[in-house]
VMD Tcl script that draws the C-alpha trace (Angstrom):
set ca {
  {75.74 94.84 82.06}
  {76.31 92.37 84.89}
  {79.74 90.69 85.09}
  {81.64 88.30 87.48}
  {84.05 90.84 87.26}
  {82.67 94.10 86.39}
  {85.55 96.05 87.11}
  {87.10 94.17 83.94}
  {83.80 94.55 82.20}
  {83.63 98.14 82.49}
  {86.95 98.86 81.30}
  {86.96 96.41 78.19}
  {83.30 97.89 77.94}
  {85.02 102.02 77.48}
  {87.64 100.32 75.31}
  {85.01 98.92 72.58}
  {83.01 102.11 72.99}
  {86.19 104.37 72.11}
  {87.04 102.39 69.43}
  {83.82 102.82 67.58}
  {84.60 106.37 68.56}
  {81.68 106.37 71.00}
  {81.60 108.95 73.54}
  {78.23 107.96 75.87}
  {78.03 108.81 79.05}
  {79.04 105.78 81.50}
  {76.81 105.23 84.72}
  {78.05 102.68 87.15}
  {75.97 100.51 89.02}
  {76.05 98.26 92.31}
  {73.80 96.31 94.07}
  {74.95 95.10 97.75}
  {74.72 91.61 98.05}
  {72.35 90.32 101.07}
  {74.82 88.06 102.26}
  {77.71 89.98 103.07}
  {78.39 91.92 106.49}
  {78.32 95.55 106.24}
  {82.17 95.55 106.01}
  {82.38 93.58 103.32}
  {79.75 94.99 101.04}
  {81.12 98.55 101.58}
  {84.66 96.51 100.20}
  {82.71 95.06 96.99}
  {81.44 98.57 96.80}
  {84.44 100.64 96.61}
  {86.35 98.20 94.37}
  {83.69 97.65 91.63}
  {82.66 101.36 91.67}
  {86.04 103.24 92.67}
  {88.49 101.33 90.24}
  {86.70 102.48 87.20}
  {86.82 105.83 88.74}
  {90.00 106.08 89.34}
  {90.62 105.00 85.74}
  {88.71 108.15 84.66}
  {85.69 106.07 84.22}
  {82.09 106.64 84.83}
  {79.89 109.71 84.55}
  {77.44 109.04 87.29}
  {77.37 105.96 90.16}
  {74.39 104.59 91.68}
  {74.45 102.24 94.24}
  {71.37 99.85 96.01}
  {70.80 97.52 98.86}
  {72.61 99.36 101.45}
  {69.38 100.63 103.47}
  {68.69 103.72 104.19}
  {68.75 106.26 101.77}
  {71.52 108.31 103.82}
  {73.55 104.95 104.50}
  {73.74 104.84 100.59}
  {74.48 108.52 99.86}
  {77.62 108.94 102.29}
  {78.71 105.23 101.35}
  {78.85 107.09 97.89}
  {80.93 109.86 99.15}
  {83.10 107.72 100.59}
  {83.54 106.12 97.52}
  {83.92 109.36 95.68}
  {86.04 110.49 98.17}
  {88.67 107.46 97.49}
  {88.80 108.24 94.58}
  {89.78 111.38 94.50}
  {86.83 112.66 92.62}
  {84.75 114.59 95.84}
  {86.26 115.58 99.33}
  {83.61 116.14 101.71}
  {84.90 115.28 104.77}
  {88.52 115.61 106.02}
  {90.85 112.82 104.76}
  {93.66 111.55 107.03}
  {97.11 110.13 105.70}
  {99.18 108.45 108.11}
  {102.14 105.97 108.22}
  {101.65 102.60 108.85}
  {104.41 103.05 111.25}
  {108.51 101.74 111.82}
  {111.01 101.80 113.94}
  {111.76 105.69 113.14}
  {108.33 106.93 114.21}
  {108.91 108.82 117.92}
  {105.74 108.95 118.86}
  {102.56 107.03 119.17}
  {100.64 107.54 115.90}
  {97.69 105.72 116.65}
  {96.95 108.22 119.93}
  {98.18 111.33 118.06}
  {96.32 110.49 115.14}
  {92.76 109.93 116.89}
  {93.76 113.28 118.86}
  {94.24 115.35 115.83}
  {91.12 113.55 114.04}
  {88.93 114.93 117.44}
  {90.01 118.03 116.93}
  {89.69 118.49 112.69}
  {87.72 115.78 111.93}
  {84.61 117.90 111.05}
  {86.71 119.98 108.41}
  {84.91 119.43 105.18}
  {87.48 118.90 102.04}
  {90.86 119.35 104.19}
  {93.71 116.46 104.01}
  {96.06 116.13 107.09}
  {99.20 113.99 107.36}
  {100.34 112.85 110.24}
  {103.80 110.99 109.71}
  {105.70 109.46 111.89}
  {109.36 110.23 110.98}
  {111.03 112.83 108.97}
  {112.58 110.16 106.70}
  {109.65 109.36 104.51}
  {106.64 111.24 105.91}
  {107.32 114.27 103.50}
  {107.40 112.16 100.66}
  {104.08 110.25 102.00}
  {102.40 113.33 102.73}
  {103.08 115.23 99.50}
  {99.23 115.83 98.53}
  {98.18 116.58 102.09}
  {96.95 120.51 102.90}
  {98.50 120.11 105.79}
  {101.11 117.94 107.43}
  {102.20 116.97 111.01}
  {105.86 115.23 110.73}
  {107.61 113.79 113.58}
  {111.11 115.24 114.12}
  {112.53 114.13 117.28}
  {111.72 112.63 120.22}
  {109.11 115.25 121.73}
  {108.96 117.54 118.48}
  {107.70 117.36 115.39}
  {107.27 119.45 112.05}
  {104.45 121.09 111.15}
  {103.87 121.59 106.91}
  {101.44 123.56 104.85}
  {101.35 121.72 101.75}
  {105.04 120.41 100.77}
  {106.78 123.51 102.61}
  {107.87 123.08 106.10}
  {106.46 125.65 107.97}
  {107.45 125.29 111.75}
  {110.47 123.48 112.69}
  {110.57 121.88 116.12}
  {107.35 122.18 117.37}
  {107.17 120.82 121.35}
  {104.60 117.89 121.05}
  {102.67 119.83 123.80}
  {101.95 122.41 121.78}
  {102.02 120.78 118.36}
  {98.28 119.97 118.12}
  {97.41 123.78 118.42}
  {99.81 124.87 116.39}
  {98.80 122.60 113.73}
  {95.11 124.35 114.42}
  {96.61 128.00 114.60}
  {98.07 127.18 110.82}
  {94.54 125.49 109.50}
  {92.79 129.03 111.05}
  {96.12 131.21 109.30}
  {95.25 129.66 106.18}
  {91.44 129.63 106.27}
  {90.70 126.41 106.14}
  {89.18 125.98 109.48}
  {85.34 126.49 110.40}
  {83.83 125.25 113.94}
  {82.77 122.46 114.40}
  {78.98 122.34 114.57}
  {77.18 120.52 117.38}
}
mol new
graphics top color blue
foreach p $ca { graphics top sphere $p radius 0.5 }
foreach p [lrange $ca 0 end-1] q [lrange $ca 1 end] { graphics top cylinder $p $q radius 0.2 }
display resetview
């Protein structure tokens, strides 16, 4: 079907399906429109397809008018990947950022991301206070939590793990813990 609104058109679509007591498989489809920049096509993209996903709809996705053949595959990891449904690279959670955060998390974040960012299915948190970064960070694998002025706390899962960490050796700790808990794999050039 083709809707103005096909997130609304999918869902109202399930509804009448399920309560004819219809159970067919539901593909969703989307076709990039010429006229938008790359940034705002990969937008459309992810609401129109990830939405429904995220509802628990949609058995398969297909996607056209991206390109490339690759462009279109990873743009549909991506997608998967938001919504929950596929990891296949390593997801990042941070905090936006306040007046608590001790550190900068723009720098630490893009150094931690160089050093994991080729770890296929692994989600890091790096928070910057110990306020609300535990609760922020409660589906990461791993977490990096600020704790003080040049410290921070290092989590596997929800547990605290390492207390105190110096931030000069808080980035290979964080590595040492991915390695302890076989998560990591080298990075392949």
């Amino acid at each position: 079907m083709t809707s103005d609104r096909p997130v609304h058109a999918v869902r109202r679509m399930v509804a009448r399906l399920a309560a004819r007591g219809c159970d067919a498989p539901v593909v969703l489809r989307h076709r990039s429109d010429a006229t938008l920049d790359a940034e705002s096509a990969l937008l459309a993209a992810g609401t129109d397809l990830g939405a429904p996903l995220c509802d628990g709809i949609g058995d398969a996705v297909v996607l056209s008018g991206f390109g490339d053949a690759g462009r279109t595959v990873a743009l549909g990891y991506r997608i998967l990947q938001g919504a929950r449904l596929r990891t296949t690279w390593t997801e990042f959670i941070s905090c936006p950022s306040c007046g608590r955060t001790l550190f900068d998390l723009e720098e630490t974040t893009a150094r931690i991301k160089a050093r994991t960012g080729h770890l296929d299915g692994v989600k890091i948190a790096i928070m910057g206070c110990i306020v609300n970064g535990p609760g922020e960070m409660a589906d990461a694998d791993f977490g990096y939590v600020g704790s003080g002025p040049t410290s921070v706390n290092l989590y596997v899962g929800k547990e605290l793990v390492e207390r105190n960490v110096p931030t000069e050796e808080s980035d290979d700790r964080l590595v040492e813990l991915i390695r302890k808990h076989d998560r990591w794999k080298d990075p392949v050039n």
